[in-house]
Structure formats: C-alpha cells, structure tokens
N, C-alpha and C positions, 0 to 999 in steps of 0.2 A: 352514508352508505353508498350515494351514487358515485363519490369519491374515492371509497374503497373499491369499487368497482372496474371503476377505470383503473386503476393501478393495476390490480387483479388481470385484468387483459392484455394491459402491454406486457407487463412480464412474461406473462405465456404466450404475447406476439413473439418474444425473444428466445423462446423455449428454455425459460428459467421459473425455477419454483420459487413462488414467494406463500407468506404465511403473515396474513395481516393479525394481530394480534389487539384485544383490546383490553389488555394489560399493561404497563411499562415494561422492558424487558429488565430492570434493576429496579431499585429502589431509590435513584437520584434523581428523578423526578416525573411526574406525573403531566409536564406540560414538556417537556423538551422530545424531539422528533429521537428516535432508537434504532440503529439497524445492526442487521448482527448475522452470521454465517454457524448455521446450528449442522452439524452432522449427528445423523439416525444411521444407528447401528443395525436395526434391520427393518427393511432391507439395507443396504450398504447406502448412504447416498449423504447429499446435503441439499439446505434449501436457504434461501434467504427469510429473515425476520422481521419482520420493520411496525414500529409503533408508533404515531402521527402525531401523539401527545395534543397538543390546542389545537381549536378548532382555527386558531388564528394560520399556524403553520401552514403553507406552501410545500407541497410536493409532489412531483410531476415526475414523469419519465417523457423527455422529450425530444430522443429517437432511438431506433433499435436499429439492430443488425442480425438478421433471425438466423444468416447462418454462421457468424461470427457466435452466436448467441451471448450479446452482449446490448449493453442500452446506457443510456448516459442519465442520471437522476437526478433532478432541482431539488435541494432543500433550499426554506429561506423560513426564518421566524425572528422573529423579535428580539429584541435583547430583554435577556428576563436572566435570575438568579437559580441555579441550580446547586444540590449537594452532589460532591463526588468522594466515594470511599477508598480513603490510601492506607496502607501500613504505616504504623508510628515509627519506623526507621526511613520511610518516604523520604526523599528531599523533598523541603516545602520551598518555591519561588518565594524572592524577597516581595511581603505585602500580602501573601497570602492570610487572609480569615480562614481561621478555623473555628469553626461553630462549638465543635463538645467532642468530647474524647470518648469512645466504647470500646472494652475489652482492649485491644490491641490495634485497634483501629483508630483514625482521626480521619473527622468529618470536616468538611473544608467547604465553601464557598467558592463556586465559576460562576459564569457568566456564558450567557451565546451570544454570537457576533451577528451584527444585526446587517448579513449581506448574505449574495444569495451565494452558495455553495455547489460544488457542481461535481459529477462523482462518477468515472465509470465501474460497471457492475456488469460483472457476468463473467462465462468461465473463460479458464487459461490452463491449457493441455488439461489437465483430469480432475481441477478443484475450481470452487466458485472462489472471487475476489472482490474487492470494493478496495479502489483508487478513488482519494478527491485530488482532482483537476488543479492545474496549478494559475486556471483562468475559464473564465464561462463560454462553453460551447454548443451546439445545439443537437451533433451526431457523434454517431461513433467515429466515424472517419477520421472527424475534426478531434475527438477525442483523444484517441492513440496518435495523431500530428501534437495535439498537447503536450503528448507525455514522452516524444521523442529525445530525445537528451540532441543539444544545439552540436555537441562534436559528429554525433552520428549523421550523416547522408540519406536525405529521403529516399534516397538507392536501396539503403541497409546493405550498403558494399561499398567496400575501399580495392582500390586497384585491384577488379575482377572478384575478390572472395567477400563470401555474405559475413555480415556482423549476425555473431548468432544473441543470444538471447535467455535470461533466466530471470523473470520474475522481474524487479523492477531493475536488472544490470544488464549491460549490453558493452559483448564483448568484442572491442576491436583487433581489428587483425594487425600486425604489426609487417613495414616492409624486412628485408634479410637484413639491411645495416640497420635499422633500428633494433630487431633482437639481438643484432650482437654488440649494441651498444648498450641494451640493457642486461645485459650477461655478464659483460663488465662491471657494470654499478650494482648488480647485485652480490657480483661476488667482493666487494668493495665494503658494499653495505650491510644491511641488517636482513635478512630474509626470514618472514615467519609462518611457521609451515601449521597446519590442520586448525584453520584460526578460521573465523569468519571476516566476509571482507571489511565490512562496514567495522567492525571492533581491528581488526590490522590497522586501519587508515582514522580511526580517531571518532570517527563519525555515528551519531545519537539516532539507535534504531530499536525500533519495537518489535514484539516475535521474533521467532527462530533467525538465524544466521544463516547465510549461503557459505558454509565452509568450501575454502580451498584449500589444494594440497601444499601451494606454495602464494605468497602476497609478498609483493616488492612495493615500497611509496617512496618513489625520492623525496629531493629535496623542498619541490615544487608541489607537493601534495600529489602527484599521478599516481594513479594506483595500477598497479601493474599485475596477474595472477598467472600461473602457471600448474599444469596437471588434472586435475578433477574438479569441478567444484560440484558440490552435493546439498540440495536442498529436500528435507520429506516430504514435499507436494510438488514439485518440479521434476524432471529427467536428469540423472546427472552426465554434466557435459565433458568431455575429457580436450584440454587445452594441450598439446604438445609443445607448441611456442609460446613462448613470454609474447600475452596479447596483454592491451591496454582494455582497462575497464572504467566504465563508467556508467551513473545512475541514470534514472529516467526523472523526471520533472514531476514527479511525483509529490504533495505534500507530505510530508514524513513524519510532521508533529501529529500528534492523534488524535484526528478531528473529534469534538464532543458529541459525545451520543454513538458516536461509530464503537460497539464493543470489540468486533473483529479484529484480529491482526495478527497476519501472513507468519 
C-alpha cells in the first residue's frame, strides 16, 4: 500500500491521472506489471491504468515535469512466463508455444525481459501517451533527448526554420535545391498519396497511421512527405514543401504489458 502510495503522488506531482487498480487489466497474467491509457466518456477525459502484478516487480516514477506534465516510469521484473491472446490468422514468430486453442483465438506463451525498462508518460497537445525509452534515463529532460531522432538538431532548427513535430515524426525542413531535387525524383518515382507514413516506407507500426497527402521514399529509404499530414489525436500539420521525415527513437515493438497504443 505504501508503494501504491508513492506512485499515487508522483503522478499527481506531474498533474496526470493514474488509477492503481488491483485487478490485471487482461487476463495474460496476474504477475506481469499492466499499464494502459483508458478514456471515460463522461465527463470527457482520460487517465492512466497501471497494475503491479508481483510483489517482486519494481516500479518507480523517477522524475516529473509538472508543467510539461510528463514523468519518466521504471519497470523491472523478472523473467517469468506469461499468456498473450492473438487471433488464429495472427502471424506466429518461428518458435512460438502455443498453449491451446479457444473459439477463434490461440493462446501462446512470452516471456518478460529480465531488465530494467524505462518509459516516458504523460500528455502531448490534447491526449495522454506512454513511450518506452530507447535507453535508461532518470528525467524527463534526458528523456525527450532520448527520443530525439540523431538527424534532428538539439536546435529543433535547420538553417533558421523550426523542425515541427507529430507524435513520434519530426519534420525536417528541406533547403530550396534540395526541394527541387526532390521534385525531380518524385516525379520520376513513385509518389503515394492518403497513405500513412510508416505503411508508404515499409516500416512495422501499431495504432492508427499519421496519413499524409503525399510520401515520396527514394532509393535510400528517406522518407520524404508533402501537404497534410493528419493524425486523430495530434493537430494536423499542413507541409507545403517536400520536407524530409523522420522517426523519434522510440521503441516501436510493443512492449509487454503496455496495452496502449497511439
């Protein structure tokens, strides 16, 4: 309880709702750590969920940013066996156990990684989030420097104009001969228009898509967007120059026990 406690405070140090629960929030297992972004319909809002599973598990908030209102979260637990619930048309990894078959469902055997995990949490423009870190940190600061993508400039500017920003993409600005050197290869190339970026450029993403109006990927993998891009929890942003995009340092595969996702 006094554990619950402490958590209890920092998050409200950070002015984020949490909702310790002493249920699992699934039924994959009863010892694995749970967190999860629940929106209530009324009044309008959302809050964070998180379930501690063993008593063995580690979980800390270990700093805030109360007017960023964001806080960087420790999990660490053991390496232990859990059930996770996929569709029978799932792809299953080569080596995958699957325990039993129900209804339309296949039960499958994971595993948690027995290191510590490190996660920032809290909101961004008008919806709460949960990013795991792509290395252990101890604020938020150092956090969002985590998750900075290496092309981008701790400036968040390229010759005078700002890299703007949606979610985990960050959009560079391009100088006048490189737009019109990508104007060229796209009209060369392949351009594909009301697509999501991450599905244009190939790349393995969970939750909705940041659609743009237009995705150019040369040869070299650079992913290139132009016109709108529109996200339903983001502002959508309007590109008038072919800007170069690129992701933030984000872990993308779906951490276990994390239900959420953007």
């Amino acid at each position: 309880m006094l554990h619950h406690d402490s958590l209890s405070r920092r998050f409200a140090e950070a002015r984020l709702p949490l909702h310790l629960t002493e249920a699992p929030l699934t039924r994959t297992s009863e010892e694995i750590v749970q967190i999860d972004i629940s929106r209530v319909p009324r009044p309008k809002s959302e809050l964070f969920r998180l379930y501690r599973g063993a008593p063995s598990n580690r979980v800390d908030v270990l700093g805030i940013d109360r007017g960023e209102r964001q806080l960087v979260l420790l999990v660490h637990e053991p390496r232990r066996a859990f059930e996770v619930r996929l569709s029978r048309s799932a792809r299953l990894e080569p080596g995958t156990r699957v325990l039993r078959r129900e209804g339309r469902q296949v039960i499958v055997e994971q595993h948690t990684q027995d290191r510590k995990r490190h996660f920032l949490c809290g909101m961004d423009e008008a919806h709460l989030f949960i990013a795991e870190l792509p290395r252990g940190v101890s604020s938020v600061p150092l956090a969002r420097e985590a998750l900075r993508a290496p092309e981008v400039p701790s400036s968040h500017a390229i010759g005078g104009q700002p890299i703007r920003r949606q979610g985990e993409w960050f959009f560079l600005p391009l100088s006048t001969s490189q737009v019109t050197a990508i104007e060229a290869l796209a009209r060369a190339g392949v351009v594909r228009r009301d697509i999501g970026i991450a599905q244009a450029a190939g790349l393995g993403r969970a939750g909705r898509p940041h659609v743009a109006d237009e995705v150019y990927v040369d040869l070299r993998r650079v992913i290139f967007v132009r016109g709108h891009v529109r996200h339903p929890d983001h502002k959508t942003i309007e590109l008038r120059e072919w800007t170069r995009v690129v992701p933030n340092r984000e872990r993308f595969e779906r951490p276990q026990g994390v239900l959420w996702i953007d």
